[in-house]
Steps between C-alpha positions, in 0.01 A plus 500: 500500500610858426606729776215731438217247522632321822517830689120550325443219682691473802346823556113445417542158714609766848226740379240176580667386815735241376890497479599221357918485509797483265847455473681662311766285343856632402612632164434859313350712566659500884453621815477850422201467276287241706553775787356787293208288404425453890584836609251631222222236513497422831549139458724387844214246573472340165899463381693342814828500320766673283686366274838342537755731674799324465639645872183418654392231369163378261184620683567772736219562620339811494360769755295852439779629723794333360437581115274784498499802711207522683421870507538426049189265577324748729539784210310241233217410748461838611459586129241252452279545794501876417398420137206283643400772811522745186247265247249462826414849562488644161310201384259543776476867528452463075212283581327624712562876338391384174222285600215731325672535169581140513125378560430773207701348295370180592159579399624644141667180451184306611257719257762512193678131528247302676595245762767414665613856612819374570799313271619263719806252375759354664887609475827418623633681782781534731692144394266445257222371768123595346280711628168645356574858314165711470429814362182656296399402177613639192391187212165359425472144468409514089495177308522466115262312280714196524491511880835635537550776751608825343865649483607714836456813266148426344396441913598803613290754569503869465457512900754252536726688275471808694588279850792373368607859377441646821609151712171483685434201454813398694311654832383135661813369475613734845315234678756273333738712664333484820474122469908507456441321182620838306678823533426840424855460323649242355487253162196488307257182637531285119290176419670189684580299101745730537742373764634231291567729193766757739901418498633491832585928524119538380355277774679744762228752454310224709710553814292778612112565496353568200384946497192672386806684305873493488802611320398374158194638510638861564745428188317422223198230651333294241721732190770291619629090350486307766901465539517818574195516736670212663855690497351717739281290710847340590677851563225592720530178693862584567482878587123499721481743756238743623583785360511287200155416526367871568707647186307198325192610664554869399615429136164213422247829636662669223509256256138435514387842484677524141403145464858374388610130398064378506574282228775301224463591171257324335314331786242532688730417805840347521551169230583207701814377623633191314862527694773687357705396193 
């Protein structure tokens, strides 16, 4: 297995309680490298040895204390729990703030679209563990003569087309955030055939919670190819910090008042991802 998905799933595995445990045998890429993996993914209860140090001995075993620093490990936790104090209150002052013009909008979507009010599909998230995604309607469910359901494009309405312009109908997904499932910032939420199609870089964009918006979506959104939607998925995932998240913040208010990046050329949305070439 690749270094990337092991820590995927080393990682998911302590997210749902269990730590199952490793050694590390000797060889490249040495001791050095293991020990940055730990220090950064916080992974002293799943890998119980380095490799071979040939002073030491094969399978020194390993302490928070002894190969990390701990106040290094304080600074990333810290980071985290602010990030997650920081998604609870705005996505619960947002909710409860923007409970009438939700409900309105609600109603619109009940009148125009019909029922359900509410998309509703389920999406990777943080290690690629599902979770339900919802948000308001923007298609119609329209089927051909044949009994074929219509193209994305021919389903979507001119309400829908103005909530996508204007990201509205991103709104229920702050209980997402509230849930923990999402993030006000982080890597678009994208449709779970996709996991298998990523290299091992692209499948890092997984190793946080998925955002209601995020880096790519302040550079370019759906104008961008994928690889390069990706590209920065990854650089966000490397660089996250809260003042990160509040410049994203500032910059996606902006960006959907001049309604920048809605769609790809040519399509109604983004075209699938088949995996990159």
């Amino acid at each position: 297995m690749d270094t990337c998905g092991l820590l995927l799933r080393l990682r998911g595995a302590a997210t749902a309680g269990v730590h199952p445990r490793i050694v590390v045998g000797g060889g490249p890429p040495g001791r050095s490298y293991w020990a940055g993996l730990v220090a950064r993914y916080h992974l002293e209860r799943q890998i119980l040895a380095l490799p071979h140090d040939e002073k030491r001995g094969l399978g020194t075993h390993m302490s928070r204390n002894s190969i990390v620093g701990s106040a290094s490990q304080a600074s990333i936790r810290r980071k985290e729990v602010l990030k997650r104090v920081f998604d609870v209150l705005v996505s619960l002052l947002a909710l409860l703030g923007l409970s009438v013009p939700m409900l309105v909008l609600a109603i619109i979507v009940r009148i125009a679209h019909g029922r359900p009010v509410l998309f509703r599909q389920v999406r990777p998230g943080r290690f690629g563990r599902p979770f339900e995604m919802i948000k308001f309607r923007t298609m119609i469910c329209d089927f051909d003569e044949r009994g074929i359901l219509r193209t994305d494009a021919e389903r979507l309405t001119a309400l829908g087309r103005w909530l996508r312009a204007t990201s509205l109908d991103e709104l229920p997904e702050l209980w997402n955030v509230l849930r923990g499932e999402m993030s006000l910032v982080g890597p678009r939420p994208l449709l779970m055939s996709y996991l298998p199609l990523y290299s091992p870089v692209q499948a890092r964009r997984h190793e946080v919670r998925p955002g209601i918006t995020g880096w790519a979506q302040i550079n370019g959104r759906n104008a961008l190819t994928w690889e390069r939607k990706f590209d920065l998925d990854v650089w966000y995932v490397d660089n996250r910090s809260i003042w990160l998240d509040l410049k994203i913040i500032a910059i996606t208010v902006k960006k959907v008042l001049v309604r920048d990046g809605i769609n790809a050329d040519g399509e109604a949305t983004m075209p699938r991802f088949t995996g990159s070439k």
